[in-house]
C-alpha positions, 0 to 999 in steps of 0.5 A: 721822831729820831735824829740820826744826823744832827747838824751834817749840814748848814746852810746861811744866810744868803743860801736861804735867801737864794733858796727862797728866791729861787722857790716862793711859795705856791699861792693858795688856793681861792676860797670857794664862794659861800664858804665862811670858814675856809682854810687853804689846802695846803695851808700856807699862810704861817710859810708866808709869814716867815718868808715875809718876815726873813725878806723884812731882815735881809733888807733892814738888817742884812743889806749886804746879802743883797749885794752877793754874787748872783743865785742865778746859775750862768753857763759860763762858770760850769768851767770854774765849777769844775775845776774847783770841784775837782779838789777833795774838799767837800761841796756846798749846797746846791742851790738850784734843781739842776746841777749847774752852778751858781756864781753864788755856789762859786763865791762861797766854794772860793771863800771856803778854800782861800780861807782854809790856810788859816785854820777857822772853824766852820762856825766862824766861817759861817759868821764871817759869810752872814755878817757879810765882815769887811763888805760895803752895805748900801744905806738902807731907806728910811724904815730901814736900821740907821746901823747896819754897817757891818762893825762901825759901832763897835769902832771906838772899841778897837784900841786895844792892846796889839791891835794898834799894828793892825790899824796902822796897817789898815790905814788907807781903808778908813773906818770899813777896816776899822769896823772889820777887825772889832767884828772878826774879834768877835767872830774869831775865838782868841784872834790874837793868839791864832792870827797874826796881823798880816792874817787879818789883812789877808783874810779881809782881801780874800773875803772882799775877792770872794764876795765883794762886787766884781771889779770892772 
């Protein structure tokens, strides 16, 4: 085997996730009777285990992928579709069989393009997109992880030197923007040098536009 392009495509989190919903896997066949030792053609049975076990993170560790624009496609969007296809900026994966988009597909096609002024890479912007950074997550069930908003922890570690502008500023947004900024610390390589404060707020608002719930 010869890699000829490694890495000419990534996917996230919740294009997995999309991908997965759209296209679960076939139900193996039933074994036929009188057969003691009989083994699925196609054997899907590992496939089912991590599709299993992807559902279990999403819902335990990533609840915030579930709150996402829809996987679906919707006939009105094909119009925005189009008119943001109409740039030079290369386009997302598809995620369905036919060509129509998704308001996921839009989502991510917007958070790409608004945050192309500020110069992240693609790694960090795939970050950002996983880890779901400025994004409410619903309180998960009981078997579920007590910690799974997004940068709460990492809270009292924000009182570093010139981030106190930032915390004023984020004031009126309470311990979400809190826990937002020491996570895209983390996510954005040398943050203070690259950013300044009113980058971070933008950025936050342009996220929480692309892929927060819609308003009204």
């Amino acid at each position: 085997m010869k890699i000829l392009q490694p890495q000419s495509a990534v996917l996230s989190n919740v294009e997995v996730l999309a991908h997965i919903a759209q296209y679960p896997p076939r139900k193996p066949p039933q074994p036929p009777q009188n057969v003691v030792n009989f083994v699925p053609n196609p054997d899907l049975r590992d496939h089912n285990t991590v599709i299993k076990e992807f559902h279990n993170y999403v819902t335990r560790l990533s609840p915030h992928l579930l709150s996402y624009p829809a996987f679906n496609p919707s006939q009105s969007n094909i119009a925005s579709f189009n008119a943001i296809n109409s740039s030079n900026t290369p386009s997302s994966s598809s995620l369905n069989r036919s060509s129509e988009p998704t308001p996921l597909d839009l989502a991510i096609r917007k958070l790409i393009l608004e945050l192309k002024p500020f110069g992240l890479t693609k790694a960090e912007v795939l970050m950002i997109l996983n880890l779901g950074v400025g994004l409410k997550s619903e309180p998960v069930n009981e078997d579920g992880e007590g910690d799974v908003q997004m940068g709460e922890g990492e809270g009292g570690a924000v009182e570093q030197d010139g981030q106190q502008d930032v915390e004023g500023e984020m004031e009126e947004g309470g311990d979400e923007d809190y826990g937002a900024l020491a996570l895209l610390d983390t996510v954005i390589e040398d943050r203070e040098e690259r950013l300044s404060d009113d980058d971070i707020i933008e950025i936050l608002k342009i996220i929480r536009g692309a892929l927060g719930p819609v308003q009204g």
